[in-house]
VOMARRO-742432 format. One record per residue (C-alpha): residue in three letters; x, y, z. Coordinates in steps of 0.001 Angstrom, whole numbers. Layout:
<pts>
[ALA [X Y Z]],
...
</pts>
This chain:
<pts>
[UNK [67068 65224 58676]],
[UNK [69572 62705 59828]],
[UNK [68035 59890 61403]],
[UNK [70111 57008 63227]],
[UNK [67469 53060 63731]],
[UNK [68887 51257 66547]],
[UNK [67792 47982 67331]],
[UNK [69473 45917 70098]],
[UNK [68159 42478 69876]],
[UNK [65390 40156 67878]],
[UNK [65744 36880 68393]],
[UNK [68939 36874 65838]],
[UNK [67423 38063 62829]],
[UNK [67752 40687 60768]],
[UNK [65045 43393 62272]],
[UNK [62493 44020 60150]],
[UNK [61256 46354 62774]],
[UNK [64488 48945 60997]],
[UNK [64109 47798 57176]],
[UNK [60696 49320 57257]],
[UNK [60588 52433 58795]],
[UNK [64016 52994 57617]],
[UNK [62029 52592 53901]],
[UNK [59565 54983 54814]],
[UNK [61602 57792 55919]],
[UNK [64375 57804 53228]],
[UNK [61135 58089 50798]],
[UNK [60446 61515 52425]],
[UNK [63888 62381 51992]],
[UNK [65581 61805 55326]],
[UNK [68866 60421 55678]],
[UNK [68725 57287 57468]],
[UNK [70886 55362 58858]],
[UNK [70436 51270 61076]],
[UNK [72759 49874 63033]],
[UNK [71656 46234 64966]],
[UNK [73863 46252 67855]],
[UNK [72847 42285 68460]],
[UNK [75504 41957 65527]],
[UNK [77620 45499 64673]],
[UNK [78976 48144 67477]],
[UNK [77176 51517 68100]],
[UNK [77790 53703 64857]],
[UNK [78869 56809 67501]],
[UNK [79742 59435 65184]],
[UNK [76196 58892 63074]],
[UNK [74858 59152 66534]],
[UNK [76563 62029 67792]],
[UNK [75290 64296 64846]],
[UNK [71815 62971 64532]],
[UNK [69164 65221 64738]],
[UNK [66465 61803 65753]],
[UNK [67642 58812 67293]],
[UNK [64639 56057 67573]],
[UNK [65126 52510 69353]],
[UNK [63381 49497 68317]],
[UNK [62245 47643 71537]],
[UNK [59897 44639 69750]],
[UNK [60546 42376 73203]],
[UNK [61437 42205 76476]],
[UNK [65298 41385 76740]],
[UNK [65512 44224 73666]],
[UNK [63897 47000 76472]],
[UNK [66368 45935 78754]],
[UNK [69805 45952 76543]],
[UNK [68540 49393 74799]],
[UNK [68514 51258 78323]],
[UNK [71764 52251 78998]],
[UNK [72380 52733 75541]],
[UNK [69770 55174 75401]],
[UNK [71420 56856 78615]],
[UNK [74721 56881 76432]],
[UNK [73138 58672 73882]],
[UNK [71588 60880 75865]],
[UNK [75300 62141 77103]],
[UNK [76425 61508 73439]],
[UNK [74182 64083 71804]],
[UNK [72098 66101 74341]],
[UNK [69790 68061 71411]],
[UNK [68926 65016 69243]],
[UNK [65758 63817 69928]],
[UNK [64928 60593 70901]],
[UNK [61915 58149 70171]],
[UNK [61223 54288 71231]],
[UNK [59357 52328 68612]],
[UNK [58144 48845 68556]],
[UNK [55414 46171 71268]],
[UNK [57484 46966 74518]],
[UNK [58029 51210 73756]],
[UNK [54189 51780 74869]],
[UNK [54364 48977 77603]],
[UNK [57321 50855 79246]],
[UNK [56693 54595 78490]],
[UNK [56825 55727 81831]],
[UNK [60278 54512 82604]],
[UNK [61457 55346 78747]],
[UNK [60377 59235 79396]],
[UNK [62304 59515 82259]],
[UNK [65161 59266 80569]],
[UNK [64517 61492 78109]],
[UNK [63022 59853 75354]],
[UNK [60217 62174 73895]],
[UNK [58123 59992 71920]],
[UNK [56791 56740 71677]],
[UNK [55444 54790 69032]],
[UNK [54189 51203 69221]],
[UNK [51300 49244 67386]],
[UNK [51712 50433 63675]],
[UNK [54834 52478 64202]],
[UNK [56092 53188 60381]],
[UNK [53437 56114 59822]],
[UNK [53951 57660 63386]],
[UNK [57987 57534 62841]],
[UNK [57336 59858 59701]],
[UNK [54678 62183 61435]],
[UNK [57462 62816 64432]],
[UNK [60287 63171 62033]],
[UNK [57971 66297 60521]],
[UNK [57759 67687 63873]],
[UNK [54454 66114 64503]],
[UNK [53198 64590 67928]],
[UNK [51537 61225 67674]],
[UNK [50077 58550 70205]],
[UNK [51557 56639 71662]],
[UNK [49548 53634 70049]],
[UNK [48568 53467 66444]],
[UNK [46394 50847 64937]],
[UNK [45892 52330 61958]],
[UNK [45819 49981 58541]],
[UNK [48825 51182 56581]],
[UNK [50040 50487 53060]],
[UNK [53377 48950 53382]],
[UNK [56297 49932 51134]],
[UNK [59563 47095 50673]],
[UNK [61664 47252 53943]],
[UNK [64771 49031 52721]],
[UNK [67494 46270 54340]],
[UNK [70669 47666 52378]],
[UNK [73065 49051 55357]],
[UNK [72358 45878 57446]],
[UNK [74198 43483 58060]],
[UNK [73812 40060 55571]],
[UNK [71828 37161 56670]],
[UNK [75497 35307 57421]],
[UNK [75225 37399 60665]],
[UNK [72271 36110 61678]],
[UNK [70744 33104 63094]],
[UNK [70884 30010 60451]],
[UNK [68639 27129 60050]],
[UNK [69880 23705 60972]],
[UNK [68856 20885 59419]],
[UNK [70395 17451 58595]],
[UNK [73653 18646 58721]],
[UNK [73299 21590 56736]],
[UNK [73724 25513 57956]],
[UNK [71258 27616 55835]],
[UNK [71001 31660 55395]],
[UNK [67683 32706 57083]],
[UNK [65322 35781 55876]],
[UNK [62809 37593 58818]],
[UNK [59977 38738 57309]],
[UNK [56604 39455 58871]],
[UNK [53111 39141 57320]],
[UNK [50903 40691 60075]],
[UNK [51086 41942 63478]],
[UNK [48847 42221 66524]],
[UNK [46832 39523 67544]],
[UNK [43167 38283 67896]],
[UNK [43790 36551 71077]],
[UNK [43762 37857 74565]],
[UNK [45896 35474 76154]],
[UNK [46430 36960 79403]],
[UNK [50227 36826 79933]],
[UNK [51249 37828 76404]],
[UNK [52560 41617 75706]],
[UNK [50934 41929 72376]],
[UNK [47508 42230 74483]],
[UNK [47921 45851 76001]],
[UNK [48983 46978 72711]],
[UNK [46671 45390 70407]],
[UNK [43553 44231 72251]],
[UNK [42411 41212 70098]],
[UNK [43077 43318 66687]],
[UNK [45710 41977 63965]],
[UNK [46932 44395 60606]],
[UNK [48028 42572 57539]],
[UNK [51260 43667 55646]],
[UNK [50599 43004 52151]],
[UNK [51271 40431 49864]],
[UNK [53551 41365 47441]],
[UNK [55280 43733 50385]],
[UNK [55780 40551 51696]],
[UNK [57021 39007 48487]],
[UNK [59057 41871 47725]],
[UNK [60821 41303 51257]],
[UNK [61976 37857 50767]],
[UNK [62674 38085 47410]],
[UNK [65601 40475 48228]],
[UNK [66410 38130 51020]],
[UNK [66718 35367 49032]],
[UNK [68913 37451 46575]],
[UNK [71315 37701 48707]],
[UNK [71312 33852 50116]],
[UNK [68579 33526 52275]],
[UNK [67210 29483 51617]],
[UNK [65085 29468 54397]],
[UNK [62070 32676 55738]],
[UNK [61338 33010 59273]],
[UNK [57720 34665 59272]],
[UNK [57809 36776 62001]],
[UNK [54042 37107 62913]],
[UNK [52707 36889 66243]],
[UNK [49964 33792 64655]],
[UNK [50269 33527 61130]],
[UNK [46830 31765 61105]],
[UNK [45401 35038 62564]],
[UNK [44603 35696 59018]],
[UNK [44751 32169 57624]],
[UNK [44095 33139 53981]],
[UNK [46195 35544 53942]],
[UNK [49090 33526 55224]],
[UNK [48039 30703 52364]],
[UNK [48209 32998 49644]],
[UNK [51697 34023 50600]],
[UNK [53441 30754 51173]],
[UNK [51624 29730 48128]],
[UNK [53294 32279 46365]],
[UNK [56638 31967 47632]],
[UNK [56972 27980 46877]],
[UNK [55753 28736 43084]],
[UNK [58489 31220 42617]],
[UNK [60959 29733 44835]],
[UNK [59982 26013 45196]],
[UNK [63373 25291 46777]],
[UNK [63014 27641 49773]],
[UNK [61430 26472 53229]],
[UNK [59968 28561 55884]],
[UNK [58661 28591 59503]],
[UNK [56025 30315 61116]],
[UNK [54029 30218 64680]],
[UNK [50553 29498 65016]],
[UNK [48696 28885 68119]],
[UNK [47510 25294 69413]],
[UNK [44045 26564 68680]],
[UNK [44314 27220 65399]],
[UNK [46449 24467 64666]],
[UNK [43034 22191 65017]],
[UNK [40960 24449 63809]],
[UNK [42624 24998 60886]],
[UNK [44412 21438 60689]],
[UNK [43062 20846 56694]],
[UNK [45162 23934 56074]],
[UNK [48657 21786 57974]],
[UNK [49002 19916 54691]],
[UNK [49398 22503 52201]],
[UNK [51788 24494 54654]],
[UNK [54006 21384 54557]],
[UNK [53430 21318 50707]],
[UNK [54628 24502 50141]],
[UNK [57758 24056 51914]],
[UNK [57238 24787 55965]],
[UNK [59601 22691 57628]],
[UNK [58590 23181 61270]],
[UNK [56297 25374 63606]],
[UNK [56561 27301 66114]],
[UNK [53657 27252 69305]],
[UNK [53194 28690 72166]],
[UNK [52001 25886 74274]],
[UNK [52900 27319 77392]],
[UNK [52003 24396 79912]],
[UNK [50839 21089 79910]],
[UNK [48583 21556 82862]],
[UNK [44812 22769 82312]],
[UNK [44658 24732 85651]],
[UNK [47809 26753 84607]],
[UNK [46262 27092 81031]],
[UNK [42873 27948 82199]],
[UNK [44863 30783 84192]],
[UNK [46872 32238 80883]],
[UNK [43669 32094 79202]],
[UNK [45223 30319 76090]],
[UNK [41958 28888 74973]],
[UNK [43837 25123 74338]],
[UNK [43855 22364 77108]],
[UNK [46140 19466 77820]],
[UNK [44711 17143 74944]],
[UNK [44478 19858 72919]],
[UNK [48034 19784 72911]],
[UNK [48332 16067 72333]],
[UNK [46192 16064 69327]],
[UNK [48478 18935 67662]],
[UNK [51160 16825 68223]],
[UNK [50097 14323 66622]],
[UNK [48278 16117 63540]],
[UNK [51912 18134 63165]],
[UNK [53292 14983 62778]],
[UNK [50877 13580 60453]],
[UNK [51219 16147 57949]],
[UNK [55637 15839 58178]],
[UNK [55970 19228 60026]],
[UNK [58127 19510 62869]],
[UNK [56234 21037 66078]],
[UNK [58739 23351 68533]],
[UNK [56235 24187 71592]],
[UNK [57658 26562 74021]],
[UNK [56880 26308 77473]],
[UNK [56583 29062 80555]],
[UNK [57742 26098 83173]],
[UNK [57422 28183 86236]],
[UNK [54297 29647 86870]],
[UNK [52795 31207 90441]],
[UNK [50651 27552 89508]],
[UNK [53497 25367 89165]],
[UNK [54452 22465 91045]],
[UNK [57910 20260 91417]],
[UNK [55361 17622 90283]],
[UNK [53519 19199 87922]],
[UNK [57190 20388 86447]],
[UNK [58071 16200 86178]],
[UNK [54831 15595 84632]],
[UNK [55734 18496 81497]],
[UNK [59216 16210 81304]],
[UNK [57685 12933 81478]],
[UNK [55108 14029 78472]],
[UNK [57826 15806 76249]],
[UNK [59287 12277 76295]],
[UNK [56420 10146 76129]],
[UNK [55350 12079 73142]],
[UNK [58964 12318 71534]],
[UNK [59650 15634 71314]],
[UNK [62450 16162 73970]],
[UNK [64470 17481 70837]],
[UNK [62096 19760 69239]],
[UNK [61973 21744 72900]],
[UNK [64887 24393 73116]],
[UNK [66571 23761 76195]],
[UNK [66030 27101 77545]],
[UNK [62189 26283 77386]],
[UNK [62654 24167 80614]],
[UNK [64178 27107 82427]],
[UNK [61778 29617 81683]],
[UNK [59875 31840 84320]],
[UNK [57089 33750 84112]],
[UNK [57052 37612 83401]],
[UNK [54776 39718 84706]],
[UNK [54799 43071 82800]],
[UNK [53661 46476 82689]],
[UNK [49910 46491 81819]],
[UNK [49706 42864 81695]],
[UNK [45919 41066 82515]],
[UNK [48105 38833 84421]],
[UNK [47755 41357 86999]],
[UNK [44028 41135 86620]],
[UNK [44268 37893 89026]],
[UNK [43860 38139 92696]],
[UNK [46518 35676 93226]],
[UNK [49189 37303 90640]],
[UNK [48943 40734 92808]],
[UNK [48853 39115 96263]],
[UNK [52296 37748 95183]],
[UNK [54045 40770 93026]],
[UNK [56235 43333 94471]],
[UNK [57116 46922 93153]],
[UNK [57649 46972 89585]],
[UNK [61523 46762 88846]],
[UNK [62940 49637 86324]],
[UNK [65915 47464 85513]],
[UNK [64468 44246 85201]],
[UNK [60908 45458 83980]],
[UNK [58778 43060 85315]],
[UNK [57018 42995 88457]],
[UNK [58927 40410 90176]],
[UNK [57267 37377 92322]],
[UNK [57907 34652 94465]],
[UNK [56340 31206 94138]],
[UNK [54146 30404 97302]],
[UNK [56698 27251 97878]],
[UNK [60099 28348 98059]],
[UNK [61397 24852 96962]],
[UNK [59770 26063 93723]],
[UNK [61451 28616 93501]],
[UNK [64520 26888 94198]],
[UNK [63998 25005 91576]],
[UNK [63752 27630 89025]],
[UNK [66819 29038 89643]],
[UNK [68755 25839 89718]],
[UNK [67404 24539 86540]],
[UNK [68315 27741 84878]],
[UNK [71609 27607 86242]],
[UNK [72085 23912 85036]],
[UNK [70813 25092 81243]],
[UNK [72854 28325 80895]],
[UNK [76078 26034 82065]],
[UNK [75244 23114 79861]],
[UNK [74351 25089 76647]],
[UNK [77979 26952 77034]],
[UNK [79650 23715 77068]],
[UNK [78014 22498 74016]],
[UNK [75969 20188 75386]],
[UNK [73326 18907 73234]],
[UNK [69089 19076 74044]],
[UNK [69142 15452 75422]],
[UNK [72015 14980 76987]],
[UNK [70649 18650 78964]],
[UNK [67337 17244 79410]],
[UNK [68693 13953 81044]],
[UNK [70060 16155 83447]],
[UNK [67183 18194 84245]],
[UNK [65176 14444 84306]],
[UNK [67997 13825 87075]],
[UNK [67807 16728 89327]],
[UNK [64218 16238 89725]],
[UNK [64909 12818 90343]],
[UNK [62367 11157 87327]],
[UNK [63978 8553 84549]],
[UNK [61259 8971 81791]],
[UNK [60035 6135 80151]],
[UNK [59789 5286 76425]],
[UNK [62812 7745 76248]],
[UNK [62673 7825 72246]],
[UNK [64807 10033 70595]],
[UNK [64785 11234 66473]],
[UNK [68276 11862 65697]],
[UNK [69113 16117 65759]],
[UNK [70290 16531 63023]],
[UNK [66517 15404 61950]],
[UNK [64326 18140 63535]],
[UNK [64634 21370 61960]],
[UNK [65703 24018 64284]],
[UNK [67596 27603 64415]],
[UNK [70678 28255 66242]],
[UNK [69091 30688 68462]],
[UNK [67455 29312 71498]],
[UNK [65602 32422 73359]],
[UNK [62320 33702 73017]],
[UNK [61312 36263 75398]],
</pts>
């Protein structure tokens, strides 16, 4: 059977999300061919005789772009069938089956891929463990196409791997819930290994661990990273781990720096406990603090990312979040972006569990796919969209994190104090600001 991945955006890295179920099919004997259209044009002629064409939706902005390419290929090649794959296929099925895709596969999605290439129906949610095979990368495009690592003045190739998926956490505005419900699979070790080793073959000097929390399994995670600096002591990584489980597993912060992690990533989300109390993210406030400093203490490089408009938020509460990203030194570990960010309120999600979410949703939107909302003070709102507006235009003229975060410190009229800055070119960071 010919089989054409397609996957339209991750975060600019090379999607694992088509190395391994493109490994898994070729090894029953399909043809397969992956195309990420983030970095390479639509391969139209592999498309227009495919007999399966699956999309690999792992995130919101990726449902979005893959739409009217899916329409396309509906018109391209009426009688192939098509299948959406991935965290956001299950979350948007509805909307995916009207137009015309037939099957959807997200949680553990390798297995279910093969079962519908044999003809097979499957759920549209798997959580079955599977035994991973190598992620077949060879018809992707090189790592020099992707996202690089920047770090005192130096570009370096970056390898995506990932070493689980799911989550054990419920946090109540985070996609992986609906999917997963509190339940995380492993990919194992030498899978793993396997992965970047190939990676770093082909220039890779840096691993991006793709996990949702790599402390969900926190000796699992060890025993990887372990392994990687012993074979490959000159290679660093990055990986994101909760707040929570940065203190309760802080003994375990210096052998991550040890073995070569340079920074990591954490979904703070706000620095106000009534807005954290609402996400259900299980960290307050000080929490936060005390990660900052323990990061620190161990020489790795914290990048929290922020939701800064909430239904909860206020045009003080927003000047508080700036005066403590400076007071604690960390303007430049905070993408730019992170400031701009608004809540989304998706299909399924236990935001919508909240009395106050639904009083202020509207219809869900089948373009944007969210339920959209309005803040209960416009000047909020307001807000939002001029701060985005302001980010977007600064980051296309080059502008760097502090000189955009002055501004931002400026149109909501605040001059932080103690306004301390580590040089960039000292915080580890890659060239790829979004996450959404």
């Amino acid at each position: 059977m010919d089989i054409v991945l397609l996957s339209t955006y991750e975060l600019g890295h090379q999607p694992f999300g088509l190395a391994s179920p493109r490994a898994w099919l070729a090894r029953e004997g399909h043809k397969v061919s992956c195309a990420d259209l983030a970095v390479e044009p639509p391969p139209w002629p592999l498309i227009e005789k495919a007999d399966l064409v699956a999309f690999y939706l792992p995130m919101h902005t990726a449902t979005r772009l893959a739409l009217p390419v899916i329409e396309r290929v509906k018109t391209l090649n009426p009688g192939a069938r098509l299948v959406c794959y991935g965290l956001y296929a299950p979350l948007n099925a509805a909307l995916l089956r009207e137009l015309g895709v037939e099957a959807i596969a997200g949680g553990e999605f390798e297995q279910a891929l093969v079962k519908l290439a044999k003809g097979e129906s499957v759920p549209d949610i798997s959580l079955e463990r599977l035994e991973f095979v190598t992620p077949d990368r060879g018809d992707l495009p090189g790592s020099r196409s992707y996202a690089r690592l920047r770090h005192n003045g130096e570009a370096k190739q970056v390898a995506y791997t990932e070493a689980s998926r799911g989550c054990k956490h419920l946090c109540r505005h985070c996609p992986v819930v609906p999917v997963y419900h509190g339940r995380f699979r492993v990919v194992q070790r030498e899978v793993v290994l396997n992965d970047i080793r190939q990676q770093v073959a082909a220039g890779a000097s840096h691993v991006t661990f793709g996990d949702p929390d790599f402390f969900n399994g926190p000796a699992h995670a060890l025993r990887i990273v372990e392994a990687l600096h012993a074979e490959f002591p000159e290679v660093t990584y990055d990986a994101t781990i909760k707040i929570e489980h940065l203190l309760k597993h802080r003994d375990l912060l210096a052998p991550l720096h040890e073995t070569g992690c340079l920074f990591i990533t954490s979904a703070a989300e706000s620095v106000d406990d009534r807005v954290l109390a609402k996400l259900e993210k299980n960290h307050t406030r000080r929490d936060f603090f005390e990660a900052v400093e323990l990061t620190r203490k161990a020489n790795l490089t914290l990048q929290p990312t922020f939701i800064a408009f909430t239904p909860w938020t206020t045009i003080e509460a927003y000047r508080d979040l700036l005066r403590v990203l400076a007071d604690l030194d960390i303007v430049e570990n905070v993408a730019s972006v992170q400031l701009a960010l608004r809540l989304l309120v998706t299909t399924d999600s236990r935001l919508l569990e909240l009395d106050d979410v639904r009083s202020l949703v509207g219809p869900f939107d089948p373009k944007l796919l969210v339920y959209p909302w309005n803040h209960p003070n416009p000047e909020v709102d307001a807000l939002a969209a001029r701060i985005f507006r302001l980010v977007h235009a600064r980051q296309r003229e080059g502008r760097t994190r502090a000189q955009i975060f002055g501004e931002i410190c400026e149109a909501v009229e605040i001059i932080p104090e103690n306004f301390r800055l580590l040089p960039r070119a000292a915080i580890p960071y890659l060239d790829e600001p979004w996450y959404c």
